[in-house]
Biopython code that builds the backbone (N, CA, C, O; Angstrom):
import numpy as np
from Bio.PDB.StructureBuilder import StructureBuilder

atoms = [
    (1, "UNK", "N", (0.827, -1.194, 0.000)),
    (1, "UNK", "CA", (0.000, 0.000, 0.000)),
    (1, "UNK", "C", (0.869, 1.254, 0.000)),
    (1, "UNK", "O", (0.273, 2.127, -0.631)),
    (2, "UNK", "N", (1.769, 1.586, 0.352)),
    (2, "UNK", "CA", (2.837, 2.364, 1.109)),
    (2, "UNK", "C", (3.312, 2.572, -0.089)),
    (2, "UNK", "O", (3.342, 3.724, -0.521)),
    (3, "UNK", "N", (3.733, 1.594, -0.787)),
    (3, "UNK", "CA", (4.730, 2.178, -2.577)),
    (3, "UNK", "C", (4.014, 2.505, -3.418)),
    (3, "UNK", "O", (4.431, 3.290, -4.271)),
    (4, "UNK", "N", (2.407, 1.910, -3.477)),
    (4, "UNK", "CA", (1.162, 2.481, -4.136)),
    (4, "UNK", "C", (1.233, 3.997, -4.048)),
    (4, "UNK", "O", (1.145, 4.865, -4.915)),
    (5, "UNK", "N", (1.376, 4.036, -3.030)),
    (5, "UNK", "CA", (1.161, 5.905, -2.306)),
    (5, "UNK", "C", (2.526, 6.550, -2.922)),
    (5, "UNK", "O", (2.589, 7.672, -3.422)),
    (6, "UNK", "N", (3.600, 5.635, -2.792)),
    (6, "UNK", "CA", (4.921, 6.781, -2.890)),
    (6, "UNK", "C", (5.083, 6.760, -4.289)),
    (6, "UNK", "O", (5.424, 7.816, -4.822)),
    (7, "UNK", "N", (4.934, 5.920, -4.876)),
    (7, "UNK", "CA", (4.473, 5.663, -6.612)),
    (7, "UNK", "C", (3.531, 6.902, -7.188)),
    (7, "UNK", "O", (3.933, 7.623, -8.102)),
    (8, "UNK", "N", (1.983, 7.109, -6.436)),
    (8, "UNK", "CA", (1.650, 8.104, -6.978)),
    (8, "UNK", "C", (1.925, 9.618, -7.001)),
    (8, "UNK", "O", (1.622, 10.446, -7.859)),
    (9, "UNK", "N", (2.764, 9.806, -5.505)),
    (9, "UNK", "CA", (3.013, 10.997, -5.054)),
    (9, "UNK", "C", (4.267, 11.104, -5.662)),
    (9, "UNK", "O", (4.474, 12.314, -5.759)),
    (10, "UNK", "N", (5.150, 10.525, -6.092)),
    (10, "UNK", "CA", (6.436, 10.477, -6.841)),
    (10, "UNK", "C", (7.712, 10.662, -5.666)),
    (10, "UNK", "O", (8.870, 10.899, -6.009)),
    (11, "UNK", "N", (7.292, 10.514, -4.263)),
    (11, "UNK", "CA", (8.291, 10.711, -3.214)),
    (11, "UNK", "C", (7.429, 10.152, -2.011)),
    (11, "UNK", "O", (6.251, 9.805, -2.095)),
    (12, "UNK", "N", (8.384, 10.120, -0.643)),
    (12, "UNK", "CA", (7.566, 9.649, 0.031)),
    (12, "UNK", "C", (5.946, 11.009, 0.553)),
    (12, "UNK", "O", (5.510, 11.950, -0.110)),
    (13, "UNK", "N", (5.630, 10.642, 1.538)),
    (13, "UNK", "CA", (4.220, 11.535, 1.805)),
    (13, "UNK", "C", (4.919, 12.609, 2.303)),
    (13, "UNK", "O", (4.888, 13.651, 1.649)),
    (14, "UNK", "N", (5.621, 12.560, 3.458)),
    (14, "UNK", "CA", (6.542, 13.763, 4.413)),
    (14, "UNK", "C", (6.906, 14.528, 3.177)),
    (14, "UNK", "O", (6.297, 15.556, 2.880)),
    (15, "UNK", "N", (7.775, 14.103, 2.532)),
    (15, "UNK", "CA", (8.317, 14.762, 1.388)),
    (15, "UNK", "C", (7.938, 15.522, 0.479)),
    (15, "UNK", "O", (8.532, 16.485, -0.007)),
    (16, "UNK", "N", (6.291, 14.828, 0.072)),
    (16, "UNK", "CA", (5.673, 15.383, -0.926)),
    (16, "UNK", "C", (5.216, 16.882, -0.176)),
    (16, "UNK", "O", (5.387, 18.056, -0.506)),
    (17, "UNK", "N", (4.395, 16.070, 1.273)),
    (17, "UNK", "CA", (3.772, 17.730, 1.863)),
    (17, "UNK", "C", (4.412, 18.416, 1.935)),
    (17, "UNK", "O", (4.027, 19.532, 1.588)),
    (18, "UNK", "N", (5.903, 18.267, 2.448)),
    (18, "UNK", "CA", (6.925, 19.518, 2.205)),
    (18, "UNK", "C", (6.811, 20.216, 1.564)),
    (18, "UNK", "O", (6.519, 21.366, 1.890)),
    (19, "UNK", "N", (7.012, 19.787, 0.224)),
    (19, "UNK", "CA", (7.144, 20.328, -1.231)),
    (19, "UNK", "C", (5.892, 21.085, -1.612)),
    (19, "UNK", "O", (6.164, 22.097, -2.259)),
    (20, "UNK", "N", (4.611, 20.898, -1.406)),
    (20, "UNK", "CA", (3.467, 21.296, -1.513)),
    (20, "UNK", "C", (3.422, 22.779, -0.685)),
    (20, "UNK", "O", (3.143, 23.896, -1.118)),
    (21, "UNK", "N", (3.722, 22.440, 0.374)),
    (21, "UNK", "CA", (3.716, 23.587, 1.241)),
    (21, "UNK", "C", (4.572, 24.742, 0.980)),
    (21, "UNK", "O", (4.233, 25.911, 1.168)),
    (22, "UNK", "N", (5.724, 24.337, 0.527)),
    (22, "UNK", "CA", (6.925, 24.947, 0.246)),
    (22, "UNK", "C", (5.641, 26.263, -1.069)),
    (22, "UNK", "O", (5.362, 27.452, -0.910)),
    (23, "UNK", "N", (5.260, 25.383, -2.088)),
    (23, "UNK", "CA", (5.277, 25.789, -3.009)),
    (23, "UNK", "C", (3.995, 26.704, -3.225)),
    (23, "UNK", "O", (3.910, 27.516, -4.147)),
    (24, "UNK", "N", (3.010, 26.484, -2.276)),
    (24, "UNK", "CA", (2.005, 27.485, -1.358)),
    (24, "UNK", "C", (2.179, 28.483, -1.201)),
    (24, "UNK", "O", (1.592, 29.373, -1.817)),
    (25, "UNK", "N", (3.117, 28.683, -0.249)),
    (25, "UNK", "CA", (3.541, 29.638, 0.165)),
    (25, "UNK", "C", (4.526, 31.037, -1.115)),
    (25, "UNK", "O", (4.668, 32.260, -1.085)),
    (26, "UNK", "N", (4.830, 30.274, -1.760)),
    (26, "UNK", "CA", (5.427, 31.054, -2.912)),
    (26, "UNK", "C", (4.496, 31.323, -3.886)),
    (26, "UNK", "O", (4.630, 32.391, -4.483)),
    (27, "UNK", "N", (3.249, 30.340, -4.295)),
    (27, "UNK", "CA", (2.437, 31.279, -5.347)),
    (27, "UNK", "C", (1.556, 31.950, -4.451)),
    (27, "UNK", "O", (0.972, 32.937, -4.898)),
    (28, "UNK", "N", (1.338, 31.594, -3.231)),
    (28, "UNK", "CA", (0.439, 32.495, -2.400)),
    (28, "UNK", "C", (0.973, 33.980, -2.319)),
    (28, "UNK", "O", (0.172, 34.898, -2.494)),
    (29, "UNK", "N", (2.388, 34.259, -2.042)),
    (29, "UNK", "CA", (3.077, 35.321, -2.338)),
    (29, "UNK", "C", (3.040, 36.232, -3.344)),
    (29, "UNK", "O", (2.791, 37.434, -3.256)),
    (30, "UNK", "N", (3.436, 35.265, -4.787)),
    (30, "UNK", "CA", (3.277, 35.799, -6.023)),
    (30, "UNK", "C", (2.008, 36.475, -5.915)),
    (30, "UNK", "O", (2.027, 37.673, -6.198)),
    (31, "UNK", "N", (0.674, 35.857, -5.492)),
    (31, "UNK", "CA", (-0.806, 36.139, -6.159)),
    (31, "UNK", "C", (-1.055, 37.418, -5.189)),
    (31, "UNK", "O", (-1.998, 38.149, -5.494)),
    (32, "UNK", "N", (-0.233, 37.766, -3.972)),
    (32, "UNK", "CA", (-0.338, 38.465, -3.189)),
    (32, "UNK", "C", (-0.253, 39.937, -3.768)),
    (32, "UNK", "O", (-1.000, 40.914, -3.707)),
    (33, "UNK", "N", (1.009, 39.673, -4.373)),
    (33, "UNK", "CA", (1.995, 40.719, -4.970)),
    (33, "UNK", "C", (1.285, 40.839, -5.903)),
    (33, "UNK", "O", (1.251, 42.024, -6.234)),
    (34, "UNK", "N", (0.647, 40.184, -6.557)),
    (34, "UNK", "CA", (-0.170, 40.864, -8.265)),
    (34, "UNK", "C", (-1.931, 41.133, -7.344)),
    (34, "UNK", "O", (-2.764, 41.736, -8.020)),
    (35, "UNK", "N", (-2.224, 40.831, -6.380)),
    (35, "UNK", "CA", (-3.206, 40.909, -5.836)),
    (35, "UNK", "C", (-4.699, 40.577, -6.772)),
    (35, "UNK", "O", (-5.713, 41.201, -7.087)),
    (36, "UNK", "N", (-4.054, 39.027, -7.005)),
    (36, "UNK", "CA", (-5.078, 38.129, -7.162)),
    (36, "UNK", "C", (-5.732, 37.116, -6.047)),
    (36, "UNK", "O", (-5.140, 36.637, -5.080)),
    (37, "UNK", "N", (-6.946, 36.933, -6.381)),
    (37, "UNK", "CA", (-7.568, 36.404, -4.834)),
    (37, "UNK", "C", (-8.134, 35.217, -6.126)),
    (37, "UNK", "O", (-8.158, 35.504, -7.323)),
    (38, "UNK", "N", (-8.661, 33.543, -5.405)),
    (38, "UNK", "CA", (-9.219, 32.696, -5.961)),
    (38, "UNK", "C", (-10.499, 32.624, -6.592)),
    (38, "UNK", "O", (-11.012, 31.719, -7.249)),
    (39, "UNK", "N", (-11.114, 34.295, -6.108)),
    (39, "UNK", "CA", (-12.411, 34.022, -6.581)),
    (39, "UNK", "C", (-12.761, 35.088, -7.245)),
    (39, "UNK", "O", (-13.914, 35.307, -7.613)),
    (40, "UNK", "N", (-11.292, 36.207, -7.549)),
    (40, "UNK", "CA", (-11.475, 36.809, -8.745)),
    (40, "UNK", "C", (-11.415, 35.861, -9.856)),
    (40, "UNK", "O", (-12.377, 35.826, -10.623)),
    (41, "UNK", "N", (-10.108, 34.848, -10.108)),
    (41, "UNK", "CA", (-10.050, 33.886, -11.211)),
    (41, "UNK", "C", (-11.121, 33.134, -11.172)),
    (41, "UNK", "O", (-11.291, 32.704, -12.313)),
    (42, "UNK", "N", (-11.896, 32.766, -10.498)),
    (42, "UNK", "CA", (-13.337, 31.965, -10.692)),
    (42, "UNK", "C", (-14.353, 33.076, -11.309)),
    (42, "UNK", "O", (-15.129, 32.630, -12.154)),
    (43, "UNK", "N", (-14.460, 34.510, -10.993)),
    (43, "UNK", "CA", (-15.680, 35.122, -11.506)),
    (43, "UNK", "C", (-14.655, 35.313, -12.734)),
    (43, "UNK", "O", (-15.185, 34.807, -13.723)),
    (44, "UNK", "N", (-13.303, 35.885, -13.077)),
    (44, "UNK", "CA", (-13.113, 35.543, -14.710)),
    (44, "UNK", "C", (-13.774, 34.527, -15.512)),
    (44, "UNK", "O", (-14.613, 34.711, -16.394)),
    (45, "UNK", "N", (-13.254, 33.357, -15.064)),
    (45, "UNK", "CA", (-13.944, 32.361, -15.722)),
    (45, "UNK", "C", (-15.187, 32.006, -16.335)),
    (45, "UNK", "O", (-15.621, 31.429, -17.332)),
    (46, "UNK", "N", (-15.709, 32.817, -14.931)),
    (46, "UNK", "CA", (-17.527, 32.485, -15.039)),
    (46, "UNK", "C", (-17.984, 33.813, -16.119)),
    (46, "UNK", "O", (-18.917, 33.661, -16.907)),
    (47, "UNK", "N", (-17.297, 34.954, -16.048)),
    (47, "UNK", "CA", (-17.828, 35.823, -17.083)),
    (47, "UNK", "C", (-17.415, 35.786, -18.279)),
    (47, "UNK", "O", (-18.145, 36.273, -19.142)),
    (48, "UNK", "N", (-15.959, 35.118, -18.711)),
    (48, "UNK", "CA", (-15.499, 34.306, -19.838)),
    (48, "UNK", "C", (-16.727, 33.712, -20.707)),
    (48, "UNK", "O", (-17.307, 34.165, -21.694)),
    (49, "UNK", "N", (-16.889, 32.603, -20.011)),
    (49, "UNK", "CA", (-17.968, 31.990, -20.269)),
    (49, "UNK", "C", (-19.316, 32.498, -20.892)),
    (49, "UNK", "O", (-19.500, 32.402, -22.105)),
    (50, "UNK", "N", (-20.110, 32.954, -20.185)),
    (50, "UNK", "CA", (-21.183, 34.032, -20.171)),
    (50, "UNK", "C", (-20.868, 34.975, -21.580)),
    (50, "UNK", "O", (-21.585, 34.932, -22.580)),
    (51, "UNK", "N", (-20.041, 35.553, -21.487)),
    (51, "UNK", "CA", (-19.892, 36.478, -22.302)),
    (51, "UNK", "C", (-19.605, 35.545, -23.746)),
    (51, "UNK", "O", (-19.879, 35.955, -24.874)),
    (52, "UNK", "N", (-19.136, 34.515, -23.509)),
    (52, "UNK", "CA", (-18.949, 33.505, -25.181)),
    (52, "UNK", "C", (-20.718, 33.100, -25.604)),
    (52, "UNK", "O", (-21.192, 33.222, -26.733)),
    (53, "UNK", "N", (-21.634, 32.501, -24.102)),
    (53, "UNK", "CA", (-22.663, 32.013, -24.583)),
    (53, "UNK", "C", (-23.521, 32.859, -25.124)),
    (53, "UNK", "O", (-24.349, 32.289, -25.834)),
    (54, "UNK", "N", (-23.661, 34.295, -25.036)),
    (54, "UNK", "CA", (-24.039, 35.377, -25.449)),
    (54, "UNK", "C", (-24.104, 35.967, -26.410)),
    (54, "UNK", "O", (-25.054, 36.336, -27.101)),
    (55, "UNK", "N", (-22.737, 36.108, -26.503)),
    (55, "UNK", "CA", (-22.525, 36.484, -27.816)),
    (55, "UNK", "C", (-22.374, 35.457, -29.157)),
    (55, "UNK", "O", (-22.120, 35.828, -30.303)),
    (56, "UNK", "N", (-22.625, 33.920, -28.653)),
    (56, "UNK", "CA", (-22.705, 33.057, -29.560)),
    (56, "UNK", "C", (-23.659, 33.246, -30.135)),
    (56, "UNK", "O", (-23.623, 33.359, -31.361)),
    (57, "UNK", "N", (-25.016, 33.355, -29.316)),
    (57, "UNK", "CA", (-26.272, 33.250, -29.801)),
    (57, "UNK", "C", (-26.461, 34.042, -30.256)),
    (57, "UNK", "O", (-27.321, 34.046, -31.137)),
    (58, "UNK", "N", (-25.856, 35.022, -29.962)),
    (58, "UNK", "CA", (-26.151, 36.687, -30.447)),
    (58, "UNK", "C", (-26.038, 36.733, -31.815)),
    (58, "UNK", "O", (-26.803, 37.271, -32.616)),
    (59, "UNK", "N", (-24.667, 35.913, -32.092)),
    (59, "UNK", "CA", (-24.515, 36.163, -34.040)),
    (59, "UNK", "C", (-25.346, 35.344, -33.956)),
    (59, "UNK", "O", (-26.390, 35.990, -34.051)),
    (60, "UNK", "N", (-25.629, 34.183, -33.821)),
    (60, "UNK", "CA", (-26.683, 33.030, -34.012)),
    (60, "UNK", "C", (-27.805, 33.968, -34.832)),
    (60, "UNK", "O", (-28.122, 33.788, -36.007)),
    (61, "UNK", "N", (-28.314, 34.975, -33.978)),
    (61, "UNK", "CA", (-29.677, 35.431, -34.043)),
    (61, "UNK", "C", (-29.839, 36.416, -35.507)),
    (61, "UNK", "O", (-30.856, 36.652, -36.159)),
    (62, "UNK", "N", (-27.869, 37.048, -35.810)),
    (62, "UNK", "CA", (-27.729, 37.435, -37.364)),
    (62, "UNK", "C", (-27.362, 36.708, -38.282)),
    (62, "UNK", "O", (-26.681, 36.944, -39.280)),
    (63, "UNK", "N", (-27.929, 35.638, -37.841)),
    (63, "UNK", "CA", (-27.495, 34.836, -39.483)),
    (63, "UNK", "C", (-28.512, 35.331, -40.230)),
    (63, "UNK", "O", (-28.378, 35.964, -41.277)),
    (64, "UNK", "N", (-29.392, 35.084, -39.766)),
    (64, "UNK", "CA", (-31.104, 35.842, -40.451)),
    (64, "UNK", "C", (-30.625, 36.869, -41.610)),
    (64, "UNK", "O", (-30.783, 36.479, -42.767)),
    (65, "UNK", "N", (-30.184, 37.854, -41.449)),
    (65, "UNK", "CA", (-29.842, 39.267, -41.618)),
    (65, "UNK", "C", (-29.013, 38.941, -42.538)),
    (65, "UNK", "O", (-29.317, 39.461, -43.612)),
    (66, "UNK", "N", (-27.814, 38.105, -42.585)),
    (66, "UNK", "CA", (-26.880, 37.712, -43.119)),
    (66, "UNK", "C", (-27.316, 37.093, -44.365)),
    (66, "UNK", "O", (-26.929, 37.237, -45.525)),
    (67, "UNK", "N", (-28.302, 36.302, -43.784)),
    (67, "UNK", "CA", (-29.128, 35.344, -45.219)),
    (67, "UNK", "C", (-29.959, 35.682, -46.162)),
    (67, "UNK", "O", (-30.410, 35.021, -47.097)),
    (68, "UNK", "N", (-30.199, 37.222, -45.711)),
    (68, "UNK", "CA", (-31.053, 37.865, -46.497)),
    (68, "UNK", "C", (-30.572, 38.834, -47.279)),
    (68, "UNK", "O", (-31.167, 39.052, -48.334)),
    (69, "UNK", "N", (-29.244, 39.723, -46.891)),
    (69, "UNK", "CA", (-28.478, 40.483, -47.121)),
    (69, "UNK", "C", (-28.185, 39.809, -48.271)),
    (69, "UNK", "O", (-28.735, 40.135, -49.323)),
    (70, "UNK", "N", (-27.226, 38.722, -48.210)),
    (70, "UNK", "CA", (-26.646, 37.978, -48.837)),
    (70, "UNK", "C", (-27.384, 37.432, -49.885)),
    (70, "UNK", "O", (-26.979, 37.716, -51.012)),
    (71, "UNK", "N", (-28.390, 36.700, -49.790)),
    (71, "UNK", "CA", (-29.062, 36.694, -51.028)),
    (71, "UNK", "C", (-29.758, 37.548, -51.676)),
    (71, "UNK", "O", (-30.237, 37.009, -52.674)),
    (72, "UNK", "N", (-30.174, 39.134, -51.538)),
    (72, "UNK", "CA", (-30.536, 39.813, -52.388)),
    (72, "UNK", "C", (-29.267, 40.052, -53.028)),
    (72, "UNK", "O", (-29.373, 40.335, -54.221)),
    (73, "UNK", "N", (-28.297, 40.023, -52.645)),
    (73, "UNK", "CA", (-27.120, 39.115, -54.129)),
    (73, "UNK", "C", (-27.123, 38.729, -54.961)),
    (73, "UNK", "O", (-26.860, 39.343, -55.995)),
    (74, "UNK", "N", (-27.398, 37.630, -54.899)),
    (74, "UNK", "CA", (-26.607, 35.814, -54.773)),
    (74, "UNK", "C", (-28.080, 35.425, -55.810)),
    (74, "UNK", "O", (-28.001, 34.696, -56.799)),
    (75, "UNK", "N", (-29.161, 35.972, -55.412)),
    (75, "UNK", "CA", (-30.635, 35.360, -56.175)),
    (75, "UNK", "C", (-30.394, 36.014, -57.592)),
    (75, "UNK", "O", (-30.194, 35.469, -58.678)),
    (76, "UNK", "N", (-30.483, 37.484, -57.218)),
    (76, "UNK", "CA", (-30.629, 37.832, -58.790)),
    (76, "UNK", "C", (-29.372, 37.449, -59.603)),
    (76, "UNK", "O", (-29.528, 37.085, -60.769)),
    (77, "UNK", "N", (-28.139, 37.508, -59.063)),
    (77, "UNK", "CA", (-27.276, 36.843, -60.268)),
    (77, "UNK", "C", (-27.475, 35.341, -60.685)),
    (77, "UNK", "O", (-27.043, 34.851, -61.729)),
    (78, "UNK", "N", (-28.021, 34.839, -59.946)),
    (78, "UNK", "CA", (-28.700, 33.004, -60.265)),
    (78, "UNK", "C", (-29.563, 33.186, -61.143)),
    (78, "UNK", "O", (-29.879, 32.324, -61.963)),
    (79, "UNK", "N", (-30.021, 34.261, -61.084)),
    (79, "UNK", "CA", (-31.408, 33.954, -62.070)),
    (79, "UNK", "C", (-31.116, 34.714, -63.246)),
    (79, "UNK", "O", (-31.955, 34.266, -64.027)),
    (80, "UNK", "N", (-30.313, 35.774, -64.015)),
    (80, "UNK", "CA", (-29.584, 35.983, -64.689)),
    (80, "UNK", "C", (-28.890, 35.032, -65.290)),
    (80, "UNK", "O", (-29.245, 34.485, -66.334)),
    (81, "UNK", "N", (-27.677, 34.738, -64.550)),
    (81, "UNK", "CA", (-26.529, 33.425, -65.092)),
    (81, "UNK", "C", (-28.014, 32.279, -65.321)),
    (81, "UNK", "O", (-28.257, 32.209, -66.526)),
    (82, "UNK", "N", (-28.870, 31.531, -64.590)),
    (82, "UNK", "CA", (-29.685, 30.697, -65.529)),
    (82, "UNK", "C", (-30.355, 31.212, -66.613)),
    (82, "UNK", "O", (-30.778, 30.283, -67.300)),
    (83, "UNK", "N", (-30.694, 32.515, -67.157)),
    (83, "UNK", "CA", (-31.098, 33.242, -68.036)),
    (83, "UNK", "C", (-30.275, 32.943, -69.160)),
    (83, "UNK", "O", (-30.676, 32.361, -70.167)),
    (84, "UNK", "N", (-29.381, 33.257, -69.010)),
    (84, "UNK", "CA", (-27.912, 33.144, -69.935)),
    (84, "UNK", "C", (-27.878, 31.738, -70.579)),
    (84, "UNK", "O", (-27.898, 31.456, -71.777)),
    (85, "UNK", "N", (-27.822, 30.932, -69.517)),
    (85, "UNK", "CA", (-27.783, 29.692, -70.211)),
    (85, "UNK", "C", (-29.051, 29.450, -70.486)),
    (85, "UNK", "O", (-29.043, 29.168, -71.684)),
    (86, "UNK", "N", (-30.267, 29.382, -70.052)),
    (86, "UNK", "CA", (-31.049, 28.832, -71.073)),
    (86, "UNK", "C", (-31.084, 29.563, -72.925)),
    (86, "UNK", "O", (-31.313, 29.141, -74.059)),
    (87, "UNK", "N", (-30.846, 30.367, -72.511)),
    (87, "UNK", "CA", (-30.525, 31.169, -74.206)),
    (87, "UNK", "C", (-29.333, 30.243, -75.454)),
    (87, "UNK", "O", (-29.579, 30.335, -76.657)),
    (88, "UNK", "N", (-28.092, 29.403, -74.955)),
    (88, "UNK", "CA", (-27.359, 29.016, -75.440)),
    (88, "UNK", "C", (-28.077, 27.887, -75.754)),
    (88, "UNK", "O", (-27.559, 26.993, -76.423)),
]
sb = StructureBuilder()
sb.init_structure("model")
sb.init_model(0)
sb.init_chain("A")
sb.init_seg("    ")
for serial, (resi, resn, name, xyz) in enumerate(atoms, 1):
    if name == "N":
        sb.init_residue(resn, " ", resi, " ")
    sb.init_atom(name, np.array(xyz, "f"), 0.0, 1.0, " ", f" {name:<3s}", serial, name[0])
structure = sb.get_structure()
């Protein structure tokens, strides 16, 4: 059971928490110094998000616009160019 554990932790347990702690304490520092807190990076995330599903749907909702734009184009030269060829 014991090498199971030191196998996954890649050292023994003492060792690993060391290292963990060690390394706490230094990005806890860093995030100090840039004065980031855990639940500013969680509301990033969450407004990341939000702001993609939004504005997904949002163009979603101009394709419409797009499809219509676009084919008062796209129709009359179709029906022209088939004009053309039925004449040949």
């Amino acid at each position: 059971m014991s090498d199971g554990v030191n196998r996954f932790l890649g050292d023994s347990i003492g060792r690993t928490i060391v290292k963990l702690i060690v390394v706490s304490v230094i990005v806890g520092f860093v995030m100090h110094m840039f004065d980031i807190y855990p639940t500013d990076i969680i509301d990033s995330v969450r407004r990341f998000i939000f702001d993609i599903w939004h504005k997904g749907f949002s163009a979603l909702g101009r394709v419409g616009d797009y499809l219509l734009l676009g084919a008062s184009i796209v129709i009359p030269i179709f029906i022209i160019l088939r004009l053309i060829d039925l004449r040949k």
